[in-house]
C-alpha positions as CSV (number, residue, x, y, z in Angstrom):
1,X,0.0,0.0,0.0
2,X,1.4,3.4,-1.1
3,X,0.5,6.2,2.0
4,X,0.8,9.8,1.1
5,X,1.0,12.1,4.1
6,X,1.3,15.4,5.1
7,X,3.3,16.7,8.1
8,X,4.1,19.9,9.9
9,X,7.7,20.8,9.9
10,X,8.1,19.6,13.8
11,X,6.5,16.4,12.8
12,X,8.9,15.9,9.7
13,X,11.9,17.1,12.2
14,X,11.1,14.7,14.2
15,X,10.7,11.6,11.6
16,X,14.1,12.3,10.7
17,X,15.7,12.1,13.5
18,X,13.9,8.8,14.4
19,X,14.9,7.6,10.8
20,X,18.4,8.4,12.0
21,X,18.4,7.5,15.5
22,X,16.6,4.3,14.4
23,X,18.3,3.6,11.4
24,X,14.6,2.7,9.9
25,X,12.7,4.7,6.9
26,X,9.5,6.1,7.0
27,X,7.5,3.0,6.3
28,X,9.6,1.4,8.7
29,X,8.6,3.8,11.4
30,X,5.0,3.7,10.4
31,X,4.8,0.0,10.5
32,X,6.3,0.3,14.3
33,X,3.5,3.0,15.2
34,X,0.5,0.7,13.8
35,X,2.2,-2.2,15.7
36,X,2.5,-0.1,19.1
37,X,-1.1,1.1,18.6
38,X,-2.6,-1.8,18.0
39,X,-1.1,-4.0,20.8
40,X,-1.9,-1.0,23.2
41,X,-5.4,-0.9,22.4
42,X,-6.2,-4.4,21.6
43,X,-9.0,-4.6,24.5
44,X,-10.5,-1.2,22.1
45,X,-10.6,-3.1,19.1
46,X,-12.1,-6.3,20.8
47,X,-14.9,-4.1,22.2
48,X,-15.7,-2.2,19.6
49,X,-17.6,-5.6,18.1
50,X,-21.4,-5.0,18.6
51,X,-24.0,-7.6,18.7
52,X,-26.8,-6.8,17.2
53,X,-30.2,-8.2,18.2
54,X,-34.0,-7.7,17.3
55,X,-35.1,-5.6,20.1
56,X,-37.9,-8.2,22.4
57,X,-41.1,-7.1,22.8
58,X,-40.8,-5.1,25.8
59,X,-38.0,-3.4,24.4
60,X,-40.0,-2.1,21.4
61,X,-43.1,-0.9,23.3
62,X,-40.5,1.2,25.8
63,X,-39.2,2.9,22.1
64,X,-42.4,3.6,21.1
65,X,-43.5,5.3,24.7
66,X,-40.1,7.3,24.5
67,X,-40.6,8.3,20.7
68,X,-44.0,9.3,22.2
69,X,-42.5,10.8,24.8
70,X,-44.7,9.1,27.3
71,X,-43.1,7.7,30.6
72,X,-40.3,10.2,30.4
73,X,-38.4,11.0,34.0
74,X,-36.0,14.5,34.2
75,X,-32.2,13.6,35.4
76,X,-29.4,15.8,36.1
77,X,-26.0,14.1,34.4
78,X,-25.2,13.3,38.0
79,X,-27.9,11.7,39.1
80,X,-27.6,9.5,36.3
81,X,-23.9,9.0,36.6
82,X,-25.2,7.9,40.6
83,X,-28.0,5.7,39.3
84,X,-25.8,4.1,36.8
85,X,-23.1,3.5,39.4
86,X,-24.9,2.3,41.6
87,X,-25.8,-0.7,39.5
Protein backbone atom coordinates (compact mmCIF):
# COMPACT_ATOMS: atom_id res chain seq x y z
CA UNK A 1 0.00 0.00 0.00
CA UNK A 2 1.44 3.40 -1.09
CA UNK A 3 0.49 6.17 2.04
CA UNK A 4 0.80 9.85 1.07
CA UNK A 5 1.03 12.12 4.12
CA UNK A 6 1.27 15.42 5.14
CA UNK A 7 3.27 16.66 8.12
CA UNK A 8 4.11 19.90 9.89
CA UNK A 9 7.74 20.84 9.88
CA UNK A 10 8.05 19.63 13.76
CA UNK A 11 6.54 16.38 12.82
CA UNK A 12 8.90 15.91 9.74
CA UNK A 13 11.87 17.09 12.25
CA UNK A 14 11.10 14.75 14.20
CA UNK A 15 10.65 11.56 11.63
CA UNK A 16 14.11 12.28 10.70
CA UNK A 17 15.70 12.11 13.48
CA UNK A 18 13.88 8.77 14.41
CA UNK A 19 14.93 7.60 10.83
CA UNK A 20 18.35 8.42 11.96
CA UNK A 21 18.36 7.45 15.53
CA UNK A 22 16.62 4.28 14.41
CA UNK A 23 18.35 3.58 11.39
CA UNK A 24 14.59 2.67 9.87
CA UNK A 25 12.72 4.75 6.89
CA UNK A 26 9.51 6.06 7.01
CA UNK A 27 7.45 3.02 6.29
CA UNK A 28 9.62 1.36 8.66
CA UNK A 29 8.61 3.76 11.41
CA UNK A 30 5.00 3.72 10.36
CA UNK A 31 4.84 0.02 10.51
CA UNK A 32 6.26 0.25 14.27
CA UNK A 33 3.51 2.97 15.21
CA UNK A 34 0.55 0.72 13.75
CA UNK A 35 2.16 -2.18 15.66
CA UNK A 36 2.46 -0.15 19.10
CA UNK A 37 -1.14 1.07 18.59
CA UNK A 38 -2.57 -1.79 18.00
CA UNK A 39 -1.09 -3.98 20.81
CA UNK A 40 -1.87 -0.97 23.24
CA UNK A 41 -5.45 -0.86 22.35
CA UNK A 42 -6.17 -4.42 21.61
CA UNK A 43 -8.98 -4.56 24.54
CA UNK A 44 -10.46 -1.24 22.08
CA UNK A 45 -10.62 -3.11 19.08
CA UNK A 46 -12.12 -6.32 20.80
CA UNK A 47 -14.88 -4.06 22.22
CA UNK A 48 -15.74 -2.16 19.59
CA UNK A 49 -17.65 -5.63 18.09
CA UNK A 50 -21.44 -5.04 18.62
CA UNK A 51 -24.05 -7.62 18.68
CA UNK A 52 -26.83 -6.76 17.19
CA UNK A 53 -30.18 -8.25 18.20
CA UNK A 54 -34.05 -7.73 17.27
CA UNK A 55 -35.13 -5.58 20.10
CA UNK A 56 -37.89 -8.18 22.40
CA UNK A 57 -41.14 -7.07 22.79
CA UNK A 58 -40.82 -5.13 25.81
CA UNK A 59 -38.00 -3.43 24.42
CA UNK A 60 -39.97 -2.14 21.36
CA UNK A 61 -43.12 -0.92 23.34
CA UNK A 62 -40.45 1.24 25.78
CA UNK A 63 -39.22 2.92 22.09
CA UNK A 64 -42.37 3.61 21.07
CA UNK A 65 -43.50 5.28 24.71
CA UNK A 66 -40.06 7.32 24.47
CA UNK A 67 -40.61 8.32 20.71
CA UNK A 68 -44.04 9.34 22.19
CA UNK A 69 -42.48 10.84 24.82
CA UNK A 70 -44.66 9.14 27.27
CA UNK A 71 -43.13 7.72 30.57
CA UNK A 72 -40.34 10.17 30.38
CA UNK A 73 -38.40 11.02 33.99
CA UNK A 74 -36.03 14.51 34.15
CA UNK A 75 -32.22 13.65 35.35
CA UNK A 76 -29.42 15.81 36.05
CA UNK A 77 -25.99 14.13 34.40
CA UNK A 78 -25.16 13.28 37.97
CA UNK A 79 -27.94 11.70 39.13
CA UNK A 80 -27.65 9.51 36.27
CA UNK A 81 -23.85 9.03 36.64
CA UNK A 82 -25.22 7.91 40.59
CA UNK A 83 -27.97 5.71 39.34
CA UNK A 84 -25.76 4.07 36.81
CA UNK A 85 -23.12 3.52 39.39
CA UNK A 86 -24.90 2.27 41.61
CA UNK A 87 -25.80 -0.72 39.50
Amino acid sequence: MQITAELDPQHIEKLQKLEKILKKNTSELISSAIDEMFTKNSGLMSSVEVEIAIPNDQTKAVMLEVRARKNLENLTLEQLQREVEAQ
